[in-house]
Each structure stands twice: as C-alpha cells, then as structure tokens.
N, C-alpha and C positions, 0 to 999 in steps of 0.2 A: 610546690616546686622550689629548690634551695635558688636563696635569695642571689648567688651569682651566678646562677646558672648564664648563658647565654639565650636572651630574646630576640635578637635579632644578628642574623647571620649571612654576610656577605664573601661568597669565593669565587676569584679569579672573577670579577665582573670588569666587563669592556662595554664603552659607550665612544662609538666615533659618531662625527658629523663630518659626510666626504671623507676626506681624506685626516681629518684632524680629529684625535685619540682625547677626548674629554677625562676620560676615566679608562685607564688601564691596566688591566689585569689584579684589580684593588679588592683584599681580600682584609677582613677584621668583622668583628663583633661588638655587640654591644650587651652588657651583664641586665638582667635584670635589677632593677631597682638601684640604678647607680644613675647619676647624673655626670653623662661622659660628653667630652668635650671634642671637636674637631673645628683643628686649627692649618690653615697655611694660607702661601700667599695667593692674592689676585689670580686666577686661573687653574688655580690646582685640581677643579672638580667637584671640589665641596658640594657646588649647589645642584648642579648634576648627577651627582651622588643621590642628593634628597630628592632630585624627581626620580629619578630610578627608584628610591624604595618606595615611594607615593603610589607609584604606575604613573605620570605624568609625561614619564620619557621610558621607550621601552631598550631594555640592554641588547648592544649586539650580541654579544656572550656572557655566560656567567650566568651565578643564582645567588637569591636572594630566598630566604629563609626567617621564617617569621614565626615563632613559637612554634617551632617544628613543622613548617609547613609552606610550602611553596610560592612565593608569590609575585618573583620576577614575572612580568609584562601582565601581570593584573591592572585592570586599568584603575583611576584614583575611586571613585564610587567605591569599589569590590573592595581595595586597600581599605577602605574609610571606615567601610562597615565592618572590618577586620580589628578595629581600633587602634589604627595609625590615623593622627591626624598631627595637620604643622601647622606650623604660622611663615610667616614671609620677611623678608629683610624692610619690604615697605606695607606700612598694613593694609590690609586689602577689608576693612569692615567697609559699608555700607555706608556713605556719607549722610547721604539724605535722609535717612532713618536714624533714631534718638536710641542711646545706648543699649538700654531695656528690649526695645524693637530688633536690634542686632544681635541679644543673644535670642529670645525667643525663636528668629529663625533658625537659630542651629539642631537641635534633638533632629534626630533621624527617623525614619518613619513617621511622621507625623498623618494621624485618621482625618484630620483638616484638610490636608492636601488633594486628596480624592475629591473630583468636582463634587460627588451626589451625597458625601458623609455627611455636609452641614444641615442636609434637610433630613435623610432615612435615621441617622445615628446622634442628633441633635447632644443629646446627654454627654452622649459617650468622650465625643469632641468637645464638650466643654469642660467633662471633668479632666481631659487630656490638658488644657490648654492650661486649668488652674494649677495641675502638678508643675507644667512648666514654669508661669511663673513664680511659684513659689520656689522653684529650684534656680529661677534667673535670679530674685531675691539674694539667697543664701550666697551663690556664686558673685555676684555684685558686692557684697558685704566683707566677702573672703579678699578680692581684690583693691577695697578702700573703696569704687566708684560710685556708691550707692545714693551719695547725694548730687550727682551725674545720672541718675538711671533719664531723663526727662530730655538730656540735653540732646541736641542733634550731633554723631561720631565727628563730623566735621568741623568742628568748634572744640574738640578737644586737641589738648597737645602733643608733640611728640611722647612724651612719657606714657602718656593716660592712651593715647593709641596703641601704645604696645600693652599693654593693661588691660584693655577692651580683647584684645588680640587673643589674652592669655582667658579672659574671662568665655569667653568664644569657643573656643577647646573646650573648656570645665563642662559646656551644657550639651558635649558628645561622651563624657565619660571614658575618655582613652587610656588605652593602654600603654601604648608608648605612644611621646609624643619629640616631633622635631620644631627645634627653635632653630632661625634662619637668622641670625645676628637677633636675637633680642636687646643688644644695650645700643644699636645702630641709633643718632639721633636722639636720644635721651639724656636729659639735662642730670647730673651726679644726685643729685638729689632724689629721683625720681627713681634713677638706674638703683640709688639703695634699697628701695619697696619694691622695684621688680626682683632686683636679686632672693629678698626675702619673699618673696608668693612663689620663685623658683625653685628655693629651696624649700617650701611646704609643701611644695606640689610633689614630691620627689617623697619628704619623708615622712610626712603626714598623711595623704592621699596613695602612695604607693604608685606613683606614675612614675614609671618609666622615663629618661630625659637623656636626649639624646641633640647637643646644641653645635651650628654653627657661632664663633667670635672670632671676632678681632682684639676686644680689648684683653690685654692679657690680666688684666690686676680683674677683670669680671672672671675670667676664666679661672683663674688661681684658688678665689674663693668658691665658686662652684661645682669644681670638674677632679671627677677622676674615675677613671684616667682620664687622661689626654690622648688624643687620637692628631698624629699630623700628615696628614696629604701633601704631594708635591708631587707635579706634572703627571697629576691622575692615579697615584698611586698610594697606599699607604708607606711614609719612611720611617715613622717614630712611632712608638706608642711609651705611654708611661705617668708618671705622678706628674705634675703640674712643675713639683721642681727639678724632676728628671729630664723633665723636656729642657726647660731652659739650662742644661748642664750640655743636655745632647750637640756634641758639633755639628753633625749633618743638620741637626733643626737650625743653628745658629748661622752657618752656610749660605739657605735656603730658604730660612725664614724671617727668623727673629734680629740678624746681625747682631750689631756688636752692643745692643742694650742689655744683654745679660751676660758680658763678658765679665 
C-alpha cells in the first residue's frame, strides 16, 4: 500500500457530553507512515478525539476508519487487537512491578493466561514466555532502559516513565500508534532520546504516529503535518511552519509567539 496513503480516517465525527460538543463535526486523516502531529488549546478535543479512535468513548455521529475498515464504537480490546494502541499524558505503567515485569505484561494473547495452560500445555507456555522476553530484552535496549530492566516503574523518572510508556507499545507491535503529550514532564534532556526512539519508531520500524503536543519546538522537529483542533473541530492543517504562519492558528492558539 503506497506509503501516504491514508490509515486512519476520521468524517464529520461528533462527541457531546449533555449538552456540551467535545468534538464537533471533526473530520481529517492521518497518512500512513508519517508522524503527524495534533495541536490546540486546553479543550479543543484533542483527547476526546483519541478516546474515540481507541473505542474508549463512543461518537454520537460520525465514522472512523481504520485501514479501510470501520471502527467507530469498537470497544478499546477490539481497537487494540486492530493495532491501535496509545500511551497517556500521565503514564499509567504498573508501579509496583519492575520495568522488565511491565512489558512482559503487554503481548496479547498470551497461552499463560488461561488458568489450565500452565499445567495441560507446560512447554508451550514456556517457550511463549522466553520469545517474550527476549523480545522485552531487544525492546528495552532500543529504548536505552535496559540497565533499569530490575528497577521497580515507580522509582523511575518523569523522562524514563515516558520511555517505559514507549517500550510498552513496542511488546504489541502496533500499527498506528497515538502519543498523548509525550514531552508532558520530561526534563530537555531526556525529551531529546524520546524525540529520537520517536523518530525510529516511525522510520525504522514503520509505525505509524499519530501525537498529541504542546511543546511546539517537540512538534516542529517531529510532525508532519500538523493537525490543529479548536472547539472540536479541525481549523489548520499543514507543515509545522505553515501552521505557525496560519492566523486563524495564531488567533486561537499559538498567539503572538510566532508573530
């Protein structure tokens, strides 16, 4: 399939709560194999947006389209196993379990999980469990944490929790994948080795990326296009420095920093 085609397709979607329009009538796309960016202010829908393609929150109207294929009010499990998976503005790994222990949870389908596998199918589930971690290994290594694999998630920092976050996705093998503010809380330093396992993920691995930011200087170097929401709708779309030229974006988003 040509590499800009569109993967995921959004038309005329609507999401109220009561009386209040979250997401309105918000229609755009996203290309395969691009690392496309969506930006606007506090309440625009952004995150709304990403529970709608999840299945997380179901649309009052509208559809959603997923490598040709339907998947508005899917619930998230169906989506998941569809190979949409995201991460969150706050990370949501597993405190109490040590980094290594949080991805091995992740792979889908796992033959362990069935109460009576560990005793009828003994073999089978333990060759399952060594591909895993050899495969948490590999993914650990890709995102620098690997002499962390021991530590407990809760003992690491803001940076390395979004790194955990990212390593966490790697052990479902997704197709597209939604970043929810990945530089949220990340010390500059840190924010530069996420941006770069961002950007491998995208052009090395061929994942699809599809991100909520605020910071514009993350966005500039990661995104394009750019994708801008405002009061639920889409208003911009365009190159990283076409947005910041856009007045309506400058209006309603960005003000007077890129005047």
């Amino acid at each position: 399939m040509p590499a800009q085609s569109p993967i995921l397709e959004v038309d005329q979607l609507t999401k109220s709560f009561g009386g209040v329009l979250a997401v309105d009538n918000c229609t755009l796309s996203v290309n395969r194999g691009t690392i496309t960016g969506l930006i606007g202010p506090n309440g625009a829908g952004k995150t709304t947006l990403f529970n709608l393609i999840t299945g997380a929150e179901k649309p009052t109207s509208g559809t959603i389209n997923f490598q040709g294929h339907g998947i508005d009010g899917l619930p998230p499990h169906k989506t998941f196993h569809q190979g949409i998976v995201r991460t969150f503005q706050i990370a949501r790994s597993i405190k109490t379990m040590t980094v290594l222990e949080n991805l091995m949870l992740m792979p889908p389908h796992q033959s362990g999980e069935r109460i009576w596998n560990p005793w009828l199918f003994n073999g089978r589930v333990s060759r399952e469990e060594e591909q895993h971690y050899e495969r948490a290994m590999e993914v650990l290594n890709f995102v620098e944490l690997i002499g962390l694999r021991d530590e407990y998630a809760a003992n690491l920092s803001g940076g390395q929790k979004k790194l955990l976050e990212l390593a966490r996705t790697l052990m479902c093998d997704p197709t597209l994948l939604l970043l929810d503010e990945p530089g949220a809380g990340v010390n500059r330093v840190l924010l530069g080795k996420l941006a770069e396992k961002i950007e491998a993920l995208c052009s090395d691995l061929g994942i699809t990326i599809f991100l909520i930011e605020h910071d514009m200087d993350l966005v500039t170097r990661l995104c394009n296009p750019v994708l801008v929401m405002s009061e639920g709708s889409l208003l911009a779309e365009g190159t990283p420095e076409e947005i910041k030229r856009d007045e309506r974006v400058l209006e309603a988003y960005l003000g007077g920093q890129y005047r």
